[in-house]
Structure formats: C-alpha cells, structure tokens
CHARMM internal coordinates of N, CA and C (Angstrom, degrees):
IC EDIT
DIST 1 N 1 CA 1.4538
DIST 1 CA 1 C 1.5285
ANGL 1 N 1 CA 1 C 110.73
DIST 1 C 2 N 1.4990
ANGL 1 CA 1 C 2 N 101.45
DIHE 1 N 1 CA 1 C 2 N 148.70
DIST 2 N 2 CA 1.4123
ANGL 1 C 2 N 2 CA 97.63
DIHE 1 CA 1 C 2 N 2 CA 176.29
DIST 2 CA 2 C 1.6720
ANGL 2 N 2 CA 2 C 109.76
DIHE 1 C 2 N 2 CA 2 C -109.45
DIST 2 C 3 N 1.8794
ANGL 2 CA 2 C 3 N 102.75
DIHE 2 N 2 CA 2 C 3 N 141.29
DIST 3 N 3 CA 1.3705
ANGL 2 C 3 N 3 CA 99.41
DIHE 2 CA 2 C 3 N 3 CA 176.10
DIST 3 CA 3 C 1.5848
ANGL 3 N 3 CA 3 C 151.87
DIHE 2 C 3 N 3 CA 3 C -75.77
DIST 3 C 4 N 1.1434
ANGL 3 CA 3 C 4 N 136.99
DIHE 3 N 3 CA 3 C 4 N 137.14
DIST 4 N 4 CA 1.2597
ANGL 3 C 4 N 4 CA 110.53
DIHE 3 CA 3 C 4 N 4 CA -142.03
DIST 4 CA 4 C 1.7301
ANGL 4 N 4 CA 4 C 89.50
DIHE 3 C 4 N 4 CA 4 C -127.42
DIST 4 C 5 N 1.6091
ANGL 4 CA 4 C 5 N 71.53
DIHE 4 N 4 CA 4 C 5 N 114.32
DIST 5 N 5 CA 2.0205
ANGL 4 C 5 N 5 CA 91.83
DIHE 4 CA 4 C 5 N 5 CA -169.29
DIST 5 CA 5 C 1.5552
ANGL 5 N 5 CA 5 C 116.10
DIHE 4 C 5 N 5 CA 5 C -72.95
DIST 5 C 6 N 1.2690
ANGL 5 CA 5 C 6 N 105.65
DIHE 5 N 5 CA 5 C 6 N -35.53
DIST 6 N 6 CA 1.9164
ANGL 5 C 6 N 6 CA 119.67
DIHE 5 CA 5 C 6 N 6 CA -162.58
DIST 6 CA 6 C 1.7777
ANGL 6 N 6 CA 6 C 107.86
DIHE 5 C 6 N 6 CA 6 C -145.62
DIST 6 C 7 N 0.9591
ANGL 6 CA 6 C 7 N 103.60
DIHE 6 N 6 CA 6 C 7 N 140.50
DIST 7 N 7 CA 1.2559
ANGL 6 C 7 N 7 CA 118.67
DIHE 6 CA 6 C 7 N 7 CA -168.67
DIST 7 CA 7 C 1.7231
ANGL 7 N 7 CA 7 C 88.75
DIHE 6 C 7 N 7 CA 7 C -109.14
DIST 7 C 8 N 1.3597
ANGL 7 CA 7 C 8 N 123.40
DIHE 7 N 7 CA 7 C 8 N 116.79
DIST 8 N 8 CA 1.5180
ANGL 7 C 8 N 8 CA 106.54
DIHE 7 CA 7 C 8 N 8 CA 144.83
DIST 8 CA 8 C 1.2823
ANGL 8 N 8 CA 8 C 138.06
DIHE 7 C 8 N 8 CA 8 C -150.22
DIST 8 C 9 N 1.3097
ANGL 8 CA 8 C 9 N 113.38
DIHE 8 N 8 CA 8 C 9 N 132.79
DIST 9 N 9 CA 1.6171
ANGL 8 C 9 N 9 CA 134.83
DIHE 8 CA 8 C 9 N 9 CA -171.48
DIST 9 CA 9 C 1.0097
ANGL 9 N 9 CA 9 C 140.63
DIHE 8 C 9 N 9 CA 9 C -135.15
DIST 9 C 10 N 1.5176
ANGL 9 CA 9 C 10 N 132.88
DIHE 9 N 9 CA 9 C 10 N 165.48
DIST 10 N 10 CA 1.4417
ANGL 9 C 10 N 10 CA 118.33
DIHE 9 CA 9 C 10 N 10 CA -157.97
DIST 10 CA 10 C 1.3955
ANGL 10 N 10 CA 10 C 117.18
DIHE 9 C 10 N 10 CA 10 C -77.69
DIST 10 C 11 N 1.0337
ANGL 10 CA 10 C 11 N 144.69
DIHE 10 N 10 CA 10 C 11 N 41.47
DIST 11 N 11 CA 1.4137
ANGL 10 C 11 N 11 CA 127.43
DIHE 10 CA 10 C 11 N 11 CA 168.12
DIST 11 CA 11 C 1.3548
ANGL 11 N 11 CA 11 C 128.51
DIHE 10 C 11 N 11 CA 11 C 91.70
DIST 11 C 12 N 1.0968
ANGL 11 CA 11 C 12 N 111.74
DIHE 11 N 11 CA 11 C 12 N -161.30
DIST 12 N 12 CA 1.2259
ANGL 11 C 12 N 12 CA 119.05
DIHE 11 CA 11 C 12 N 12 CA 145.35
DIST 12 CA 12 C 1.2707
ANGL 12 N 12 CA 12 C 122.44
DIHE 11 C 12 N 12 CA 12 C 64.36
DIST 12 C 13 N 1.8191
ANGL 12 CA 12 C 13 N 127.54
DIHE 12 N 12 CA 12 C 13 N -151.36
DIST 13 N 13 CA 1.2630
ANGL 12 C 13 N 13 CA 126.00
DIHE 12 CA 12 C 13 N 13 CA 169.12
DIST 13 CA 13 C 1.3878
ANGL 13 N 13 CA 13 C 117.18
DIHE 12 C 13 N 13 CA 13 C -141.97
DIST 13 C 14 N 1.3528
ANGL 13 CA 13 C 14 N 102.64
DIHE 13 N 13 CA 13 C 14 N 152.35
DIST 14 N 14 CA 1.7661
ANGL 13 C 14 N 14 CA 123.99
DIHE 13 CA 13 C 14 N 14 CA -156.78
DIST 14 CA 14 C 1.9259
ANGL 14 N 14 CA 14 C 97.40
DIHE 13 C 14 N 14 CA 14 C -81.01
DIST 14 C 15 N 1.0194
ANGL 14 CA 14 C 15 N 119.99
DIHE 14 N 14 CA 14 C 15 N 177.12
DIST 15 N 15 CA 1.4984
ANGL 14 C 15 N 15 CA 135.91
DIHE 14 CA 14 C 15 N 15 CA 158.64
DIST 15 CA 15 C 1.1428
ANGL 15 N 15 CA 15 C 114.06
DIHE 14 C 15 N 15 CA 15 C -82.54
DIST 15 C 16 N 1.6899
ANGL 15 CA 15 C 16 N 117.58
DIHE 15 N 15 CA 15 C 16 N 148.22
DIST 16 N 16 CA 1.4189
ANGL 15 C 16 N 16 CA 105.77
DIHE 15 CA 15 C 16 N 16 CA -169.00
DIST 16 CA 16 C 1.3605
ANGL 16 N 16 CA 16 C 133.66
DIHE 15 C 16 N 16 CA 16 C -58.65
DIST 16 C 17 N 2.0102
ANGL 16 CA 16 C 17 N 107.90
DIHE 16 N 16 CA 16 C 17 N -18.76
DIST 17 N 17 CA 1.2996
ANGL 16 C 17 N 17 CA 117.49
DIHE 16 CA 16 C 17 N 17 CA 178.34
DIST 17 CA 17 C 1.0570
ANGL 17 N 17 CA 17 C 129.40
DIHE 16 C 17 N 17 CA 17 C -47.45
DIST 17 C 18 N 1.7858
ANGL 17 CA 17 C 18 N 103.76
DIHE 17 N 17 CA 17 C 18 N -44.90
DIST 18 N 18 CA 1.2075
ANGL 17 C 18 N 18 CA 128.73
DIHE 17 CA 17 C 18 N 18 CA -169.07
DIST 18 CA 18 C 1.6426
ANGL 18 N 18 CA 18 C 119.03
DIHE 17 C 18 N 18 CA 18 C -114.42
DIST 18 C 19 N 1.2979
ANGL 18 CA 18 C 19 N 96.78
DIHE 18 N 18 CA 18 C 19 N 51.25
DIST 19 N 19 CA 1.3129
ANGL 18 C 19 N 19 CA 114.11
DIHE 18 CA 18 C 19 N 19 CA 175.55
DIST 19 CA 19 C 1.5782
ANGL 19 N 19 CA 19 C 130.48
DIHE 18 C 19 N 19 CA 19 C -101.47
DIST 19 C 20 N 1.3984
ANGL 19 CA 19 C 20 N 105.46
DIHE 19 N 19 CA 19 C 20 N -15.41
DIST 20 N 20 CA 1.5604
ANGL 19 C 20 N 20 CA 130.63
DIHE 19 CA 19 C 20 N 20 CA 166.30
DIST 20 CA 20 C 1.5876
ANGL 20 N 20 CA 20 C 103.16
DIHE 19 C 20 N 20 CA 20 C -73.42
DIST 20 C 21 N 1.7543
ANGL 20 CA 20 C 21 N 106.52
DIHE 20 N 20 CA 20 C 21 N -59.33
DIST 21 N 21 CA 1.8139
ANGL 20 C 21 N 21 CA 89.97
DIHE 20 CA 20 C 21 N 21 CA 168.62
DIST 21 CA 21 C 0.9929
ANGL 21 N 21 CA 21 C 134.90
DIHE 20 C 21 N 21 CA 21 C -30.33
DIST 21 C 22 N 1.6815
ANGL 21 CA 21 C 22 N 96.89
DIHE 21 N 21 CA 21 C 22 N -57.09
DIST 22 N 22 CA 1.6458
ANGL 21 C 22 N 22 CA 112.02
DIHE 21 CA 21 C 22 N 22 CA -165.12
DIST 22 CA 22 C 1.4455
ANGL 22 N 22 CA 22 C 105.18
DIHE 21 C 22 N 22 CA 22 C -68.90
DIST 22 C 23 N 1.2282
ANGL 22 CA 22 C 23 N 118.93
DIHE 22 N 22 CA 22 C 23 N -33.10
DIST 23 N 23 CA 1.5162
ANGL 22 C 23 N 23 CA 118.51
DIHE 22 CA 22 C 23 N 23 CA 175.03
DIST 23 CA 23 C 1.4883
ANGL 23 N 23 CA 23 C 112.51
DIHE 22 C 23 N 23 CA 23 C -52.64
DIST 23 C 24 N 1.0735
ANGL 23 CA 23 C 24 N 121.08
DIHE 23 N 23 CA 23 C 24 N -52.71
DIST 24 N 24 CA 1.6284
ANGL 23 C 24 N 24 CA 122.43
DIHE 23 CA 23 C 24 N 24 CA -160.52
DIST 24 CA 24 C 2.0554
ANGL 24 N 24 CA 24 C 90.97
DIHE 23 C 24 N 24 CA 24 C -94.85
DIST 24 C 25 N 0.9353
ANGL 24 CA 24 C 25 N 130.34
DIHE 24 N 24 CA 24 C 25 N -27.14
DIST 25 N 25 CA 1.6132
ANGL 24 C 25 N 25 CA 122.90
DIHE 24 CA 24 C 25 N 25 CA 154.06
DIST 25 CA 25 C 1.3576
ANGL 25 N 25 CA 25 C 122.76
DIHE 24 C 25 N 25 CA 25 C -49.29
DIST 25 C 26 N 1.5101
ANGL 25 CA 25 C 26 N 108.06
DIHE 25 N 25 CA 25 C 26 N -39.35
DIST 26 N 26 CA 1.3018
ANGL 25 C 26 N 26 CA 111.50
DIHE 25 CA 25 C 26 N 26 CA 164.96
DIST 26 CA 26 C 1.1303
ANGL 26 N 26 CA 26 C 142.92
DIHE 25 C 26 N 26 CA 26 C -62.61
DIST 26 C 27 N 1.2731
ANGL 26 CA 26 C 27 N 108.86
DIHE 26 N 26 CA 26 C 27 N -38.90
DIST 27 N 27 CA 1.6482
ANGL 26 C 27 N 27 CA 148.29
DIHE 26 CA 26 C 27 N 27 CA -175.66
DIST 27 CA 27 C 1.6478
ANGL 27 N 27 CA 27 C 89.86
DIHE 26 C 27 N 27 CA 27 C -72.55
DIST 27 C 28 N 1.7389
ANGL 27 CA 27 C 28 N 121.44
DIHE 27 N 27 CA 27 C 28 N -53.93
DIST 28 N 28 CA 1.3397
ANGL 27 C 28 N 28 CA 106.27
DIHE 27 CA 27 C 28 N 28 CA -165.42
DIST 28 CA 28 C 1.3836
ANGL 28 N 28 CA 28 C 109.16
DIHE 27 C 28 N 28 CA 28 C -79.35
DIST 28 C 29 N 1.3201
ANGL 28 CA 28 C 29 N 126.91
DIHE 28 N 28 CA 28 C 29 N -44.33
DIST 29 N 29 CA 1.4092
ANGL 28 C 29 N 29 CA 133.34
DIHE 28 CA 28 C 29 N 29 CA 176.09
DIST 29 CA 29 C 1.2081
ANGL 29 N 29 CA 29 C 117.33
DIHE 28 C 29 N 29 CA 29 C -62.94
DIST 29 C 30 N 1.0493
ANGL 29 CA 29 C 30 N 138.78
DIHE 29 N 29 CA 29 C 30 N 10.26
DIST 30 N 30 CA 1.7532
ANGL 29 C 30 N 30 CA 159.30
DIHE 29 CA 29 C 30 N 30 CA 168.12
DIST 30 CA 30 C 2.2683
ANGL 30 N 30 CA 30 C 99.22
DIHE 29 C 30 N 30 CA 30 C -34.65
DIST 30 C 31 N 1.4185
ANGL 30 CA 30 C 31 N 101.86
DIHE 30 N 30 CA 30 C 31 N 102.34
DIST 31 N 31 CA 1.4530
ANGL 30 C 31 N 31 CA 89.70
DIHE 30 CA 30 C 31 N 31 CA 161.63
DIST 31 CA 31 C 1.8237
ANGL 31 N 31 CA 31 C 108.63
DIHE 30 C 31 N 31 CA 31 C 81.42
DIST 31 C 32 N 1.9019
ANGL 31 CA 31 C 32 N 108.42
DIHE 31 N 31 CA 31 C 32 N 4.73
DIST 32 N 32 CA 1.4013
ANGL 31 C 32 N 32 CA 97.83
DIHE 31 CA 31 C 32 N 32 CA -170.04
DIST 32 CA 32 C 1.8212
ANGL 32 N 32 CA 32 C 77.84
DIHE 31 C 32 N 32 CA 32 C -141.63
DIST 32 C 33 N 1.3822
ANGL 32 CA 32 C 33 N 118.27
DIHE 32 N 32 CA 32 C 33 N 1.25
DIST 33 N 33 CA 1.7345
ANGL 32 C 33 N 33 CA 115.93
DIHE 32 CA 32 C 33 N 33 CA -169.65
DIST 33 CA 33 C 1.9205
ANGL 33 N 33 CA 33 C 102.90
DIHE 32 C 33 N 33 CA 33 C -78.94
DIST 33 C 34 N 0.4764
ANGL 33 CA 33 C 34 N 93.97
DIHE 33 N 33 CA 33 C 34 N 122.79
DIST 34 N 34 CA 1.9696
ANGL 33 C 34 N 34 CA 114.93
DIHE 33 CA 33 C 34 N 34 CA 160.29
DIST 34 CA 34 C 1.5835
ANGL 34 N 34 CA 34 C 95.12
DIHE 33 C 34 N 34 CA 34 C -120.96
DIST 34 C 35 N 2.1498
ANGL 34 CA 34 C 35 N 88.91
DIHE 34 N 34 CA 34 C 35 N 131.77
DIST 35 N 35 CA 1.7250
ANGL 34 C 35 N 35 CA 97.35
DIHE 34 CA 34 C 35 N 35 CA -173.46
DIST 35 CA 35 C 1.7504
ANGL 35 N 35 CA 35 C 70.43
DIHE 34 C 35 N 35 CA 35 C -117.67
DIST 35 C 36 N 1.1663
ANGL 35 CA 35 C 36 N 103.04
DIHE 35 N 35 CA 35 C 36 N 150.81
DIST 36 N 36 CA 1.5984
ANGL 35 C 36 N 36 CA 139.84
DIHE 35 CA 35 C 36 N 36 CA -167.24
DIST 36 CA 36 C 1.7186
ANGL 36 N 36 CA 36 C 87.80
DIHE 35 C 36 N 36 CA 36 C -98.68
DIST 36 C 37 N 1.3715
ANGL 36 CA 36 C 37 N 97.82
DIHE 36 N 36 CA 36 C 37 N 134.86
DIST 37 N 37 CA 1.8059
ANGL 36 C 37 N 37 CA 116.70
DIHE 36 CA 36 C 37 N 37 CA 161.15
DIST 37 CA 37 C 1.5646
ANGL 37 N 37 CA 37 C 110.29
DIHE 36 C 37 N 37 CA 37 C -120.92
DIST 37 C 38 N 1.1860
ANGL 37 CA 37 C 38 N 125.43
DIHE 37 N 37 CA 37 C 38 N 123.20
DIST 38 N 38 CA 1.3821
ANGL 37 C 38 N 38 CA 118.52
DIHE 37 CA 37 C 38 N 38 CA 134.37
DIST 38 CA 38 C 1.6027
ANGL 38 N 38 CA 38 C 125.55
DIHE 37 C 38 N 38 CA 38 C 18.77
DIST 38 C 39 N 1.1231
ANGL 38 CA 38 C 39 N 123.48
DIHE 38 N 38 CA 38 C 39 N 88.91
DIST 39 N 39 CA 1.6661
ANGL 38 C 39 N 39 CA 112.33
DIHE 38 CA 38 C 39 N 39 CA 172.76
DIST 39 CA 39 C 1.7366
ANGL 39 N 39 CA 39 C 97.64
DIHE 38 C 39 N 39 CA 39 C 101.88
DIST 39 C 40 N 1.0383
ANGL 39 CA 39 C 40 N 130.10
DIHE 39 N 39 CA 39 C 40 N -31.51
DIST 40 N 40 CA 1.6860
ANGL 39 C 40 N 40 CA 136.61
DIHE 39 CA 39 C 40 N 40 CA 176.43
DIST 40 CA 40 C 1.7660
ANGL 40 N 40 CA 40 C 90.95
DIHE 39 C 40 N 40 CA 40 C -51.50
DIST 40 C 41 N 1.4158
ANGL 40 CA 40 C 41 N 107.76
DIHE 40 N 40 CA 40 C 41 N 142.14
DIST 41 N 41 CA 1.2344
ANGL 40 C 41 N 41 CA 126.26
DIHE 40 CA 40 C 41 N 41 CA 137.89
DIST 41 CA 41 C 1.7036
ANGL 41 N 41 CA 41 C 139.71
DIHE 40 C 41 N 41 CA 41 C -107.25
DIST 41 C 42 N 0.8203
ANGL 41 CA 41 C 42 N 113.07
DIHE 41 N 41 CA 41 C 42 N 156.28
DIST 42 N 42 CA 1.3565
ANGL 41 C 42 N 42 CA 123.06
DIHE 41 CA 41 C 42 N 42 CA -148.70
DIST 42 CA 42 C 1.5957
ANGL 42 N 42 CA 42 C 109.38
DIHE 41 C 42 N 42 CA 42 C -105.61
DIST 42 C 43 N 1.1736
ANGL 42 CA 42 C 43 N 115.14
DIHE 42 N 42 CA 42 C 43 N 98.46
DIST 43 N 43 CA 1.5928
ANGL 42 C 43 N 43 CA 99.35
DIHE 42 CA 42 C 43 N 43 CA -165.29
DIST 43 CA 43 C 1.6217
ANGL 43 N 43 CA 43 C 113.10
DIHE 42 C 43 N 43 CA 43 C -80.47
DIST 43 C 44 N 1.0380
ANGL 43 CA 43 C 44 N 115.92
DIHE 43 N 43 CA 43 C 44 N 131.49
DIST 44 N 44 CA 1.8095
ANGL 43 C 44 N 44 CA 126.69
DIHE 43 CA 43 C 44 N 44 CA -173.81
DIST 44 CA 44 C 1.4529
ANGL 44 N 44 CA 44 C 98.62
DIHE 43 C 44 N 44 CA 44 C -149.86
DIST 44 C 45 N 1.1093
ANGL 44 CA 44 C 45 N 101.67
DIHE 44 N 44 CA 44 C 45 N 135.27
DIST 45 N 45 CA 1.9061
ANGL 44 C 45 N 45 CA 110.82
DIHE 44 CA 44 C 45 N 45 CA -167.96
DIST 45 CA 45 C 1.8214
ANGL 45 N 45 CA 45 C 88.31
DIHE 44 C 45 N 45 CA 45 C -81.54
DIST 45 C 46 N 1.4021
ANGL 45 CA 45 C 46 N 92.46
DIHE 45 N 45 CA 45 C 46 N 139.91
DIST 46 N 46 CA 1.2225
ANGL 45 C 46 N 46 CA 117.51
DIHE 45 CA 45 C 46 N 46 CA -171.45
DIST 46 CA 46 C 1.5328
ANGL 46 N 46 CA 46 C 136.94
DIHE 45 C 46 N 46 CA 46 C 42.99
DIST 46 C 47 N 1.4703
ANGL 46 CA 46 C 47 N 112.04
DIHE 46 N 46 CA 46 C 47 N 37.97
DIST 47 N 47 CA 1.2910
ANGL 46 C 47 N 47 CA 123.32
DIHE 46 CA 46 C 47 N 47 CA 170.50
DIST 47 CA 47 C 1.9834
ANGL 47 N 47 CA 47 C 101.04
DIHE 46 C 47 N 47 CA 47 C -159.74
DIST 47 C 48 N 1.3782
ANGL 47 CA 47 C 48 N 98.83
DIHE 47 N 47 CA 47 C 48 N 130.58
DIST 48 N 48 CA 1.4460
ANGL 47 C 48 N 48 CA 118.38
DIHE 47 CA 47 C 48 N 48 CA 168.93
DIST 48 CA 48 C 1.3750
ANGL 48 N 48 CA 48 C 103.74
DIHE 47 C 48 N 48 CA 48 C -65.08
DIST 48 C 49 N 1.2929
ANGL 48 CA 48 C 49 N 124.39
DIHE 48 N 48 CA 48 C 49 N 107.68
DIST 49 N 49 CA 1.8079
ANGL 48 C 49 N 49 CA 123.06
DIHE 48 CA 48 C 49 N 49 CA 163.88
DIST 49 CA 49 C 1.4661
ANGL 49 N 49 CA 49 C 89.67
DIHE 48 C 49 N 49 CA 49 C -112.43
DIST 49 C 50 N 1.9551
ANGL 49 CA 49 C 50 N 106.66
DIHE 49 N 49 CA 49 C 50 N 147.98
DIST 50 N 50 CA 1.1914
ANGL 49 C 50 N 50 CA 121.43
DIHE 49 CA 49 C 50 N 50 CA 163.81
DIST 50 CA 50 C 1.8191
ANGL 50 N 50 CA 50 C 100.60
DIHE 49 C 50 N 50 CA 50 C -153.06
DIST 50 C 51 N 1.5972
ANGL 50 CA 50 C 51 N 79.16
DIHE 50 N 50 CA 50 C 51 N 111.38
DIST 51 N 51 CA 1.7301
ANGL 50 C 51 N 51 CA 87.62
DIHE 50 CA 50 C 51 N 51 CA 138.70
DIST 51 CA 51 C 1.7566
ANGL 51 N 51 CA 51 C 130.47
DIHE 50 C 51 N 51 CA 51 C 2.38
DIST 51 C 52 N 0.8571
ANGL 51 CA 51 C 52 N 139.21
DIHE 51 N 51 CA 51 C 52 N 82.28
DIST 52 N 52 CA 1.6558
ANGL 51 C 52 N 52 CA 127.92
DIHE 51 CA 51 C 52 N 52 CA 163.03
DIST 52 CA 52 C 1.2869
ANGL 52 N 52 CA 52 C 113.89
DIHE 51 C 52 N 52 CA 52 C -101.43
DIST 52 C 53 N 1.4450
ANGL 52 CA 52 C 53 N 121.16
DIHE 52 N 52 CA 52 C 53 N -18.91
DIST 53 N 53 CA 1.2748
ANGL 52 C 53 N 53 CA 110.47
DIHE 52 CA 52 C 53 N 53 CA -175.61
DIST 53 CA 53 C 1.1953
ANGL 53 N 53 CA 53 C 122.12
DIHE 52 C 53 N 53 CA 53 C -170.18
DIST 53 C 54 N 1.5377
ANGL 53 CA 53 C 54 N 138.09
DIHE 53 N 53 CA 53 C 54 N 105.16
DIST 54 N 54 CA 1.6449
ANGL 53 C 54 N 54 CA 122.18
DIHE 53 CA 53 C 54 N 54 CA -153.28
DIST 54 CA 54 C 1.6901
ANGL 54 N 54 CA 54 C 75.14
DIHE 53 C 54 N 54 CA 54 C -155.54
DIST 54 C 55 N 1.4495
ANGL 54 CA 54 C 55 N 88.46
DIHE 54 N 54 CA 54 C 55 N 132.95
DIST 55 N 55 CA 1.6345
ANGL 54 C 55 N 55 CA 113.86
DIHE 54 CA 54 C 55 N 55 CA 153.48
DIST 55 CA 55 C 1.8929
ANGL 55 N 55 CA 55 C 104.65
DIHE 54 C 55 N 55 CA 55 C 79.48
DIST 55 C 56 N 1.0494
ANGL 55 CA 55 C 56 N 105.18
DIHE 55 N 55 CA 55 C 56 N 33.36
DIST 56 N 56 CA 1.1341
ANGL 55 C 56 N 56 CA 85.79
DIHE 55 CA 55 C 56 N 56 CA -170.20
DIST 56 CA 56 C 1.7029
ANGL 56 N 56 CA 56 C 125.79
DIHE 55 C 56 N 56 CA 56 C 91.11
DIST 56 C 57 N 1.7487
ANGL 56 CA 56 C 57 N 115.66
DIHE 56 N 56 CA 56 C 57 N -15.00
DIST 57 N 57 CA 1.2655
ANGL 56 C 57 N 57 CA 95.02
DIHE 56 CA 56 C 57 N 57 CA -175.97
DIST 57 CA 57 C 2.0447
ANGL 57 N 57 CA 57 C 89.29
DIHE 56 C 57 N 57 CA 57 C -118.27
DIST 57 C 58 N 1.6065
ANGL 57 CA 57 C 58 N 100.01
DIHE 57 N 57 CA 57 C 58 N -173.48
DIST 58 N 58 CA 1.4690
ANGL 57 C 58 N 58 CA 98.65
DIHE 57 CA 57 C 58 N 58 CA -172.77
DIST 58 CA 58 C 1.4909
ANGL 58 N 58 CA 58 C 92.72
DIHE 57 C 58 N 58 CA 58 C -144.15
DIST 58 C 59 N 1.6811
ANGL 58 CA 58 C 59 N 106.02
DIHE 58 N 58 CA 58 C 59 N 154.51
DIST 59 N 59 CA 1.3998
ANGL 58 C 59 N 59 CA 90.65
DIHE 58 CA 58 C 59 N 59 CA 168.67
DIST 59 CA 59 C 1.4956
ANGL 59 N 59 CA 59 C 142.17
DIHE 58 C 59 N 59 CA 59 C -72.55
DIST 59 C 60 N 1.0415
ANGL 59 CA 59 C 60 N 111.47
DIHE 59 N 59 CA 59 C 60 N 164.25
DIST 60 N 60 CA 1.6854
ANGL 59 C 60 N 60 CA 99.03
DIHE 59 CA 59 C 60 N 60 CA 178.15
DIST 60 CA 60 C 1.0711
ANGL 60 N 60 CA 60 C 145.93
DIHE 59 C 60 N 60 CA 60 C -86.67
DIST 60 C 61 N 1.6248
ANGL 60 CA 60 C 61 N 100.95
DIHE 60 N 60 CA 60 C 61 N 0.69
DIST 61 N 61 CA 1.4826
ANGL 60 C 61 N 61 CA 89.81
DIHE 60 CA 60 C 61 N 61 CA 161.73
DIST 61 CA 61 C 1.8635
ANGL 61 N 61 CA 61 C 94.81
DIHE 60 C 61 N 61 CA 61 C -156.09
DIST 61 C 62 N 1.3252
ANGL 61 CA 61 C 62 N 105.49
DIHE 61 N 61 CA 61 C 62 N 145.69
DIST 62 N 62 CA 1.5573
ANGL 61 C 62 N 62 CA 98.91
DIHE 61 CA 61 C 62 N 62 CA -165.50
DIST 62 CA 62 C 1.5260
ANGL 62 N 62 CA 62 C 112.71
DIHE 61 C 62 N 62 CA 62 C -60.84
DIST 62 C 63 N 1.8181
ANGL 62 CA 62 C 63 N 109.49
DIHE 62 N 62 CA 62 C 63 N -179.67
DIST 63 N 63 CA 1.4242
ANGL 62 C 63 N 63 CA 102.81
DIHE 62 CA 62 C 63 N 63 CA -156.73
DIST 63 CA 63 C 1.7507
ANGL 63 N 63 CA 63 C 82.65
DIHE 62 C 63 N 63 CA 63 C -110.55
DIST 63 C 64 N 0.9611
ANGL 63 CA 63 C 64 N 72.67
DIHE 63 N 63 CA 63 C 64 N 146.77
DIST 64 N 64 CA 2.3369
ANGL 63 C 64 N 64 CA 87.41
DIHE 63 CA 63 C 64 N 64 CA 155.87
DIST 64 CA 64 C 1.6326
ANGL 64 N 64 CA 64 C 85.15
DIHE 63 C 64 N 64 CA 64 C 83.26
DIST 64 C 65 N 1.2605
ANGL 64 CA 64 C 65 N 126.92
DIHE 64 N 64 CA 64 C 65 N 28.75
DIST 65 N 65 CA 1.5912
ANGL 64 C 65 N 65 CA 126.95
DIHE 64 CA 64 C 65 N 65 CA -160.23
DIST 65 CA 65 C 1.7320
ANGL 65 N 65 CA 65 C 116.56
DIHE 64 C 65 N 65 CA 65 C 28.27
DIST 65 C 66 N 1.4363
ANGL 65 CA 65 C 66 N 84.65
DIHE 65 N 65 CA 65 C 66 N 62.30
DIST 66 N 66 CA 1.8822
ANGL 65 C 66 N 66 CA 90.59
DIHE 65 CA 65 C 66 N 66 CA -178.07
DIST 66 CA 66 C 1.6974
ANGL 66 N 66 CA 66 C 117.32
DIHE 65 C 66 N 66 CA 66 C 56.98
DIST 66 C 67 N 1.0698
ANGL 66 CA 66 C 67 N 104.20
DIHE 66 N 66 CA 66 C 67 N 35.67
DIST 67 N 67 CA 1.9967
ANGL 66 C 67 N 67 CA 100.60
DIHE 66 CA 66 C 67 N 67 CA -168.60
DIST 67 CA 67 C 1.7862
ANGL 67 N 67 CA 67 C 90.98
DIHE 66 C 67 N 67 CA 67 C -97.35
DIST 67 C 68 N 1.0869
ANGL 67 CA 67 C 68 N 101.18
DIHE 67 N 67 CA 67 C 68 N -171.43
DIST 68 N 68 CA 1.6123
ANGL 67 C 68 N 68 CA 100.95
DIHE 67 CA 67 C 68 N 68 CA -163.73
DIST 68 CA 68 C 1.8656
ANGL 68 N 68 CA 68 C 98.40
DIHE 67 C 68 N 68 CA 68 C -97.00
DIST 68 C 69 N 1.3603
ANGL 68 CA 68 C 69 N 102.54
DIHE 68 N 68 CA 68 C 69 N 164.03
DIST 69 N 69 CA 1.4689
ANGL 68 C 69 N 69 CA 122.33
DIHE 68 CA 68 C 69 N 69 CA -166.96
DIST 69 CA 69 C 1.7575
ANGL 69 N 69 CA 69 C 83.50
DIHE 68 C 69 N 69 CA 69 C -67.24
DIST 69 C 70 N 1.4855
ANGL 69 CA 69 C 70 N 92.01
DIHE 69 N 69 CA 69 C 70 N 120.09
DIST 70 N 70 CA 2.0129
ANGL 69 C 70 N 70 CA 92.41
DIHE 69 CA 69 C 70 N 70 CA 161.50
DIST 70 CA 70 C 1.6516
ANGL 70 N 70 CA 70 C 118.74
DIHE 69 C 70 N 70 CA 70 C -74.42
DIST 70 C 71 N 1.0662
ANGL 70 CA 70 C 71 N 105.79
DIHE 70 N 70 CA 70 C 71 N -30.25
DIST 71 N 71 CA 1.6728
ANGL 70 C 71 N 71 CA 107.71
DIHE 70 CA 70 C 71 N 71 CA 173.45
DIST 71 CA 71 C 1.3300
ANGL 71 N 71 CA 71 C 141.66
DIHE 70 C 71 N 71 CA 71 C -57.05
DIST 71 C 72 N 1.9914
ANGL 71 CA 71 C 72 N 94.11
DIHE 71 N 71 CA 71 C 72 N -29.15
DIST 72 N 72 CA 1.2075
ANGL 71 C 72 N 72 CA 96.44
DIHE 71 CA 71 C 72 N 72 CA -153.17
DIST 72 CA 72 C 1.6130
ANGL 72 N 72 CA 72 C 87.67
DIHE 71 C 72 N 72 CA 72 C -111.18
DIST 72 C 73 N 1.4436
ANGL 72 CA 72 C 73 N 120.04
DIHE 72 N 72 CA 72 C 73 N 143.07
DIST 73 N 73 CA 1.4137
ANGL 72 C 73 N 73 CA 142.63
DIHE 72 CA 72 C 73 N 73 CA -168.21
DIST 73 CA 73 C 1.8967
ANGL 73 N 73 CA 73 C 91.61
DIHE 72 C 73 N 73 CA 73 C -70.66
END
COOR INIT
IC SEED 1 N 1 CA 1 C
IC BUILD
C-alpha cells in the first residue's frame, strides 16, 4: 500500500446530502488536510500542478496568457 501523507481539497462546505461523507472525511483527514486556493501550486516531484480553481473562486487572470493547451492534440 501506498501512504497517504496529505489530503487536499477545496474547502469550504458540502450539501446537506453529503454531509455524513464530509463528516467522516474529515474525521479521517484530521492534521494531514491542505485546503487548495486558486493560483497555489501543488508540489509533486516532477510535474507542475496549479490551482485554477477551488472553492468556488478562479484565478485571475489566465495561465500561459490564454495561449492554447500544449499537450493537448
């Protein structure tokens, strides 16, 4: 198994349905949660992750100055 150091997610608050999840998600991720902002990057060895959009907010101004996805065909 692999260990699972950090939990991270946007914040905030769930719908009432899914409020028992979030309860016992909470309970497990206790002391290992990182809540993600907008514009934050994400450190992971050998790949650039960034933030675009958590909780409701987005960044402010696009990345690569809006130029097109290099990855994607």
């Amino acid at each position: 198994m692999i260990p699972i150091e950090h939990f991270i997610d946007h914040g905030g608050q769930t719908e009432n349905e899914n409020q028992v999840w979030r309860d016992a998600y909470m309970t497990f991720a206790a002391g290992k949660r990182i809540v993600a902002k907008a514009g934050a990057t994400i450190p992971l060895k050998g790949v650039e992750v960034r933030v675009i959009s958590s909780n409701m907010e987005l960044l402010p101004n696009t990345i690569n100055d809006g130029g097109p996805n290099l990855l994607r065909n």
